[in-house]
Each structure stands twice: as structure tokens, then as C-alpha cells.
Biopython code that builds the backbone (N, CA, C, O; Angstrom):
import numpy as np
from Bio.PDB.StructureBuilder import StructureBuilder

atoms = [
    (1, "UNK", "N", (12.204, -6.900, -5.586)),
    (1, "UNK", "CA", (12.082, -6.396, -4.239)),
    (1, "UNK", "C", (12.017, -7.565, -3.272)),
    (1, "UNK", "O", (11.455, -8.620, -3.566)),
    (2, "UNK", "N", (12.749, -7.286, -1.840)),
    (2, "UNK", "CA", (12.861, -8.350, -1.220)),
    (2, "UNK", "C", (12.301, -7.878, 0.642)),
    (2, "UNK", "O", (12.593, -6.939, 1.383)),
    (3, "UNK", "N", (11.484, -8.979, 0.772)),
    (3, "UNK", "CA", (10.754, -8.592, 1.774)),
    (3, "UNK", "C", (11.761, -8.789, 2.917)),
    (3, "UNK", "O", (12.460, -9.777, 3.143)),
    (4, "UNK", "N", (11.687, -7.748, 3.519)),
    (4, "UNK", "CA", (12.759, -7.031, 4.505)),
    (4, "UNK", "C", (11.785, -7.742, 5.963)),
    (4, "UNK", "O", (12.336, -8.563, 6.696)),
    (5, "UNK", "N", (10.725, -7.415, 6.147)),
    (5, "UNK", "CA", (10.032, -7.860, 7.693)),
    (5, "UNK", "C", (8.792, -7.182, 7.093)),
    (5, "UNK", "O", (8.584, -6.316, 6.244)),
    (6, "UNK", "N", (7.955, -8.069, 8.027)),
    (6, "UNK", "CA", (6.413, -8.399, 7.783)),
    (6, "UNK", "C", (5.853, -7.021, 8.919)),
    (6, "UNK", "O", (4.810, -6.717, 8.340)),
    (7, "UNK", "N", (5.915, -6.363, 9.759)),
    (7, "UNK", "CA", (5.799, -5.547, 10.929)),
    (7, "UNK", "C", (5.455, -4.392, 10.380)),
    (7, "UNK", "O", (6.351, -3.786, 9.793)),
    (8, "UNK", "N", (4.038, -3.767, 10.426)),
    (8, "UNK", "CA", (3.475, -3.145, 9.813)),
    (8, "UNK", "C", (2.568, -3.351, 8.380)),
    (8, "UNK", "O", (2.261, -2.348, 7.736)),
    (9, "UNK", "N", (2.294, -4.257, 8.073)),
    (9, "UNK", "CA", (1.312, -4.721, 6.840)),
    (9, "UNK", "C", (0.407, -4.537, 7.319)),
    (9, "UNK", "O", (-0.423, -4.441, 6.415)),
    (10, "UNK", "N", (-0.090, -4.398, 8.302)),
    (10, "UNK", "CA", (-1.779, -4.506, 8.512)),
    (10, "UNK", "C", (-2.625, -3.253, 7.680)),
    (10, "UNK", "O", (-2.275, -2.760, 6.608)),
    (11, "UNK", "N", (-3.583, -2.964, 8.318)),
    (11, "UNK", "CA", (-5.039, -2.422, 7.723)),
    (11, "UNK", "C", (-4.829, -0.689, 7.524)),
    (11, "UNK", "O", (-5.671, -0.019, 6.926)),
    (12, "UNK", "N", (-3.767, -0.184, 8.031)),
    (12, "UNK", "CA", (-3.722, 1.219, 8.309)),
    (12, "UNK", "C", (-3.701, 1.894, 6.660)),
    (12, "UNK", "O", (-3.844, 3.115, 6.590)),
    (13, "UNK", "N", (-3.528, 1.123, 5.379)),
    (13, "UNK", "CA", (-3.241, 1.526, 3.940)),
    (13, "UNK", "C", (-4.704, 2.215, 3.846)),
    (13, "UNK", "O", (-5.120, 3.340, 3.570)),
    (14, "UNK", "N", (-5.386, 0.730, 4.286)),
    (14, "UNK", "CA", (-6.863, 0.428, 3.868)),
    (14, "UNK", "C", (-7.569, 1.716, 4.429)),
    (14, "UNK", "O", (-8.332, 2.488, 3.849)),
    (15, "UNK", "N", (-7.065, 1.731, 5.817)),
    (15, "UNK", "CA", (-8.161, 2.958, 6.778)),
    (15, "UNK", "C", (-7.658, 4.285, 5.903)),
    (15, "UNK", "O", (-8.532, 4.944, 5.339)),
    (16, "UNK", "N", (-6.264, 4.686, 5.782)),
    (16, "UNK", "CA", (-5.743, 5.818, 5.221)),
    (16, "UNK", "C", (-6.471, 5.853, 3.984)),
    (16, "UNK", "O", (-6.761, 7.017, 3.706)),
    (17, "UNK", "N", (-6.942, 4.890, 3.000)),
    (17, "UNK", "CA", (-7.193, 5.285, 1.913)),
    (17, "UNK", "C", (-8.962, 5.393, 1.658)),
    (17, "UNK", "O", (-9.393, 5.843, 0.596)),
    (18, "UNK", "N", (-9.575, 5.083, 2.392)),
    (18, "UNK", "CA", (-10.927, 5.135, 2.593)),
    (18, "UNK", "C", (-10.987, 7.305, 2.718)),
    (18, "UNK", "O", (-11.826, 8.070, 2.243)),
    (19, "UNK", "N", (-10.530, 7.417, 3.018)),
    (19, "UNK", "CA", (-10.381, 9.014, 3.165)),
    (19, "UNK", "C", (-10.617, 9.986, 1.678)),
    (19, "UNK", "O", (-10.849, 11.193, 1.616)),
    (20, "UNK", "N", (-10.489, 9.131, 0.702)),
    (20, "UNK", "CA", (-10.583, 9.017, -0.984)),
    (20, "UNK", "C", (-11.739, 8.418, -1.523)),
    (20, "UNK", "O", (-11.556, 7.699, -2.506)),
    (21, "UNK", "N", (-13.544, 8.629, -0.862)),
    (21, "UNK", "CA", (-14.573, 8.199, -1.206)),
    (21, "UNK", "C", (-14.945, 8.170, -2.419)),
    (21, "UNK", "O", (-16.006, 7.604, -2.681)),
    (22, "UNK", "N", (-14.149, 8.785, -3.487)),
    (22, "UNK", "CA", (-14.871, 8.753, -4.514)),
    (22, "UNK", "C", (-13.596, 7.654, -5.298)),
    (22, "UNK", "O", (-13.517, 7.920, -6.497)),
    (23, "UNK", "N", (-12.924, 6.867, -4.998)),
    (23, "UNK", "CA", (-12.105, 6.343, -5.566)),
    (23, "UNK", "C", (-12.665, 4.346, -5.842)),
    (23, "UNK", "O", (-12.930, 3.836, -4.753)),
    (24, "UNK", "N", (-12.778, 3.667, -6.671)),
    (24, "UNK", "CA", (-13.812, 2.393, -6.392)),
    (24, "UNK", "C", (-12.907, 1.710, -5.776)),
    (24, "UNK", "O", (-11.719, 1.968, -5.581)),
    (25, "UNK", "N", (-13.971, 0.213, -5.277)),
    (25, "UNK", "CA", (-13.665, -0.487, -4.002)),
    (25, "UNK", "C", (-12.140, -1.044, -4.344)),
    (25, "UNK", "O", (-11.241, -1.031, -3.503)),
    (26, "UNK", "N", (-11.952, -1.614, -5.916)),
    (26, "UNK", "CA", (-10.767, -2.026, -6.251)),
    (26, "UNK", "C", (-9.456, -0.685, -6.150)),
    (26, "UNK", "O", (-8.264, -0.978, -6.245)),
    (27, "UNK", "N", (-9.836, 0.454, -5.992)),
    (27, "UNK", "CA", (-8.428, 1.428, -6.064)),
    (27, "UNK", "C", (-8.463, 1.627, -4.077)),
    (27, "UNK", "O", (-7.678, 2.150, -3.287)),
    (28, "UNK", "N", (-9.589, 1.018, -3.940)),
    (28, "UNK", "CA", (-9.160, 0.798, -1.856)),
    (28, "UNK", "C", (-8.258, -0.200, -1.753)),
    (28, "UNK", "O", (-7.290, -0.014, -1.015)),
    (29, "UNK", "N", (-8.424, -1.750, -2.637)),
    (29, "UNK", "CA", (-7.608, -2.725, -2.173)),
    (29, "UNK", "C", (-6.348, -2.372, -2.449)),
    (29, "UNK", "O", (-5.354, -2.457, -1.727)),
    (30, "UNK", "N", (-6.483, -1.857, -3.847)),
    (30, "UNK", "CA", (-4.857, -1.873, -4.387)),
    (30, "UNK", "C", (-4.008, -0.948, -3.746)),
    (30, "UNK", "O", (-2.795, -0.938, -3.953)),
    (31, "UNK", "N", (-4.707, 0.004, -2.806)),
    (31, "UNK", "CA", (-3.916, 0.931, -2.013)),
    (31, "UNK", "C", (-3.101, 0.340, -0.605)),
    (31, "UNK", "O", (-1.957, 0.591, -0.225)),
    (32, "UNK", "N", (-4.374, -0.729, 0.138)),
    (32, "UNK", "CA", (-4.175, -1.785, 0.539)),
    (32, "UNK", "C", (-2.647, -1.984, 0.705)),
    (32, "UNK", "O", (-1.790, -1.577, 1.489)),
    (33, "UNK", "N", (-2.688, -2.826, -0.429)),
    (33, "UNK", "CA", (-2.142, -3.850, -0.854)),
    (33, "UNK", "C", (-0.652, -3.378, -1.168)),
    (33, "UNK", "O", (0.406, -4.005, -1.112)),
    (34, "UNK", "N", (-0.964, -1.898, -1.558)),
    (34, "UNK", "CA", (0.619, -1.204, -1.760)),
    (34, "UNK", "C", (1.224, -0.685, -0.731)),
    (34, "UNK", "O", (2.436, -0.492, -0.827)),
    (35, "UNK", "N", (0.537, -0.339, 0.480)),
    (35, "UNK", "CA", (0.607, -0.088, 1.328)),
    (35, "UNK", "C", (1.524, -1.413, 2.352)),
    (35, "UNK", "O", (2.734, -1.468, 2.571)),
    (36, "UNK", "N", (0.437, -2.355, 2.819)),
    (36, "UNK", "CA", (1.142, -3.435, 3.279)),
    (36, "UNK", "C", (2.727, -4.187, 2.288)),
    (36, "UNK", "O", (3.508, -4.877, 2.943)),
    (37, "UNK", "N", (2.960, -3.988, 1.035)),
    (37, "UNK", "CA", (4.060, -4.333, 0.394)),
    (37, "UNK", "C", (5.153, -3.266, 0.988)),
    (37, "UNK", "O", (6.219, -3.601, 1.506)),
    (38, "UNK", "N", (4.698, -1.939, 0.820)),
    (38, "UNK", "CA", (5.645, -0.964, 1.289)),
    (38, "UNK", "C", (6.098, -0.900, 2.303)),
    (38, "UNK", "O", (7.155, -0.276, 2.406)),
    (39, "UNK", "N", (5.410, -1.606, 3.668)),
    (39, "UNK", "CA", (5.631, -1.775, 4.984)),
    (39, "UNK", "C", (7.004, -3.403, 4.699)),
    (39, "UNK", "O", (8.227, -3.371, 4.835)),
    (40, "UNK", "N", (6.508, -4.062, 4.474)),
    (40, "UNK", "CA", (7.713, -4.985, 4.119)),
    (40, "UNK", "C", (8.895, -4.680, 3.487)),
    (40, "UNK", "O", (9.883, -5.251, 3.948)),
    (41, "UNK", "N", (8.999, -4.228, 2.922)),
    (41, "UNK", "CA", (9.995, -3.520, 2.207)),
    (41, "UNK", "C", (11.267, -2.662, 3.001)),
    (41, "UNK", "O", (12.426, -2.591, 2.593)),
    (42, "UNK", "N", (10.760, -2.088, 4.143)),
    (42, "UNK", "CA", (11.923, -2.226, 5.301)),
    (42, "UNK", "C", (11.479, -2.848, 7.139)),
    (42, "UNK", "O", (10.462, -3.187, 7.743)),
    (43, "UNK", "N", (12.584, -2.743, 7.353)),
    (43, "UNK", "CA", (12.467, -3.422, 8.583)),
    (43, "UNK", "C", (11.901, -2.427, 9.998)),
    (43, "UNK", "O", (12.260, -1.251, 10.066)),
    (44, "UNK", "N", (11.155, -2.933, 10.891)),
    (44, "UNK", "CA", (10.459, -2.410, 11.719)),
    (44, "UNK", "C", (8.851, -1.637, 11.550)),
    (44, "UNK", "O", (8.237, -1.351, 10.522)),
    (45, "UNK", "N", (8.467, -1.438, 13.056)),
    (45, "UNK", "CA", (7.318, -0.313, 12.682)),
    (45, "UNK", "C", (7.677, 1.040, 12.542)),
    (45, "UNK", "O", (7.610, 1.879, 13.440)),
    (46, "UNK", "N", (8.114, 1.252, 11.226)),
    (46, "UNK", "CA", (8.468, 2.520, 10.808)),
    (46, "UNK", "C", (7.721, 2.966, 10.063)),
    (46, "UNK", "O", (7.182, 2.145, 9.320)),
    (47, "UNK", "N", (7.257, 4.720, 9.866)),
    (47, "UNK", "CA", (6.185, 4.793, 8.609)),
    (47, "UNK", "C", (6.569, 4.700, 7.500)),
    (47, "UNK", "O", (7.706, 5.022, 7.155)),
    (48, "UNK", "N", (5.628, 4.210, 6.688)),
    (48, "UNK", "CA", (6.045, 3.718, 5.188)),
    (48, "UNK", "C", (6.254, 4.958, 4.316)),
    (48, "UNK", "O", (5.671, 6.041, 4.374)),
    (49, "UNK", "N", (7.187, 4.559, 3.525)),
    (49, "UNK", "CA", (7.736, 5.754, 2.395)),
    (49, "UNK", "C", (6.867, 6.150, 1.641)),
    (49, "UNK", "O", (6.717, 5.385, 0.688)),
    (50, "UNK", "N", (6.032, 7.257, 1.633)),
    (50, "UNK", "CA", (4.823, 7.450, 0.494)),
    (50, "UNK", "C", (5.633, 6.780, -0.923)),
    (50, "UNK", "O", (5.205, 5.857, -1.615)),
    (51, "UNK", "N", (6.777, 7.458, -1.092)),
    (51, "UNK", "CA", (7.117, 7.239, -2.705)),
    (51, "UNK", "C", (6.638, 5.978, -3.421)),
    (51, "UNK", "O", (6.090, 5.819, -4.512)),
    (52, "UNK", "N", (7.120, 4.906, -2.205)),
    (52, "UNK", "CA", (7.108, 3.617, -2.586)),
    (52, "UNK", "C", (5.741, 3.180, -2.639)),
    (52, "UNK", "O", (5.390, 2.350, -3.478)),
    (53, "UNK", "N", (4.880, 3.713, -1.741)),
    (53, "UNK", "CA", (3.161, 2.968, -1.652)),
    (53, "UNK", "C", (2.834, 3.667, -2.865)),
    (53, "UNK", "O", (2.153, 2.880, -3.522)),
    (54, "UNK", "N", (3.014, 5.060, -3.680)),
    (54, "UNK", "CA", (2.491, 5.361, -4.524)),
    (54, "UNK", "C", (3.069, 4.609, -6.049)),
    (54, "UNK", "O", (2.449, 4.531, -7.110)),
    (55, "UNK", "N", (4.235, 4.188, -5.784)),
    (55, "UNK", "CA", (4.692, 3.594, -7.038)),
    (55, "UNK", "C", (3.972, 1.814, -7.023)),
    (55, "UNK", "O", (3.622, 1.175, -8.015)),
    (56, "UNK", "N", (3.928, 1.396, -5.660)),
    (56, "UNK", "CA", (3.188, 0.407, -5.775)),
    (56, "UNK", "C", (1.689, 0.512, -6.225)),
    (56, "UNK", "O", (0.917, -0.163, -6.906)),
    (57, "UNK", "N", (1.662, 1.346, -5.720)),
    (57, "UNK", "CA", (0.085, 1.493, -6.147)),
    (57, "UNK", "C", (-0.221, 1.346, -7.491)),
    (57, "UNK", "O", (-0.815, 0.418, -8.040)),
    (58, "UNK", "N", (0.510, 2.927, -8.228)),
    (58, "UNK", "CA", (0.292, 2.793, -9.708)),
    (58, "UNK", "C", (0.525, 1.911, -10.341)),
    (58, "UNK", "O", (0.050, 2.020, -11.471)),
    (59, "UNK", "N", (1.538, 0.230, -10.005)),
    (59, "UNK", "CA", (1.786, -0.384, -10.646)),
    (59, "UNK", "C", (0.301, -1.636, -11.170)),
    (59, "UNK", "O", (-0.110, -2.209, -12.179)),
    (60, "UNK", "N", (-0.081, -1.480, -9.483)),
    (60, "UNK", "CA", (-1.161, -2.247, -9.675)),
    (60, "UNK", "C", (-2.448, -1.739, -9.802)),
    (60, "UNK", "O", (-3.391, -2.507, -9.607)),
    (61, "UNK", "N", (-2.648, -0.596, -10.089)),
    (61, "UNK", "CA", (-3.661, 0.077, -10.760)),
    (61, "UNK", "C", (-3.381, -0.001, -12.290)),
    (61, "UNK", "O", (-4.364, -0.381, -12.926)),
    (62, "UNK", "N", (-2.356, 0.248, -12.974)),
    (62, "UNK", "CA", (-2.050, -0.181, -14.607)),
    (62, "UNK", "C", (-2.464, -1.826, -14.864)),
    (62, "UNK", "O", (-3.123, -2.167, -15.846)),
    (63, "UNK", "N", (-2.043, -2.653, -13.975)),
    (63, "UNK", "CA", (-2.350, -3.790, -14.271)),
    (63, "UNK", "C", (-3.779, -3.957, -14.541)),
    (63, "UNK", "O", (-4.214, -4.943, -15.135)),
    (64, "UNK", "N", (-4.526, -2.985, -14.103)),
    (64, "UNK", "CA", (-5.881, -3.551, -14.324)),
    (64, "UNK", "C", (-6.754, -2.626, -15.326)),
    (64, "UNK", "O", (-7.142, -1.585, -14.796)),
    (65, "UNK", "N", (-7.182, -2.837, -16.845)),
    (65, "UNK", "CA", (-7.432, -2.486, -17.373)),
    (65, "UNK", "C", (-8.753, -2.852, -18.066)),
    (65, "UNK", "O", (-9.157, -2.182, -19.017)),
]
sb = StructureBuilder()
sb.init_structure("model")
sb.init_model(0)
sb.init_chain("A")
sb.init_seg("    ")
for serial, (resi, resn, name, xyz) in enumerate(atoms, 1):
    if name == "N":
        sb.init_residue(resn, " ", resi, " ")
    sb.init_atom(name, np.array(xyz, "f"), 0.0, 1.0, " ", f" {name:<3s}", serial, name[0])
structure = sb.get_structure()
């Protein structure tokens, strides 16, 4: 995957996923984190593709075992 533009990574994964209290602090970052990747992934402030934040997500939720 190739980072398309940085415009939209910020905190909005983080705020959206806090909405999921019973989920631990590490499945907040990694939502984060899939979130801001998914925003790079195309160009502009456009909303991010769930498909993709959820496939990011799960990837880096498997990683951690």
C-alpha cells in the first residue's frame, strides 16, 4: 500500500472508537492507527472507507497475540 496524502490522519479514528468502552486501551490505538493509515490511502479530506479501517484494524489486532 502506497501512501496517497497525509490529509485526514488525525484523531477522529481515536474519538470514533472510544464509543466501544468495553474494548482495551490497545484495540483504541490500533483502531487509531487503522484509521489514520486508511485516511492516507487516498487523496484528500474524504471519509475513510470503513472496509479498509476494518481490514487494517484486524490486521493489527492479529499481530498481537
Amino acid at each position: 500500500m502506497a501512501v496517497v496524502d497525509t490529509v485526514g490522519a488525525g484523531d477522529a479514528g481515536l474519538l470514533h472508537n472510544l464509543r466501544h468502552p468495553d474494548r482495551p486501551l490497545q484495540a483504541h490505538l490500533h483502531a487509531a492507527l487503522a484509521a489514520g493509515s486508511a485516511a492516507c490511502l487516498q487523496a484528500g479530506a474524504t471519509p475513510l472507507p470503513p472496509a479498509a479501517m476494518h481490514q487494517l484494524f484486524e490486521l493489527l489486532e492479529g499481530e498481537v497475540s
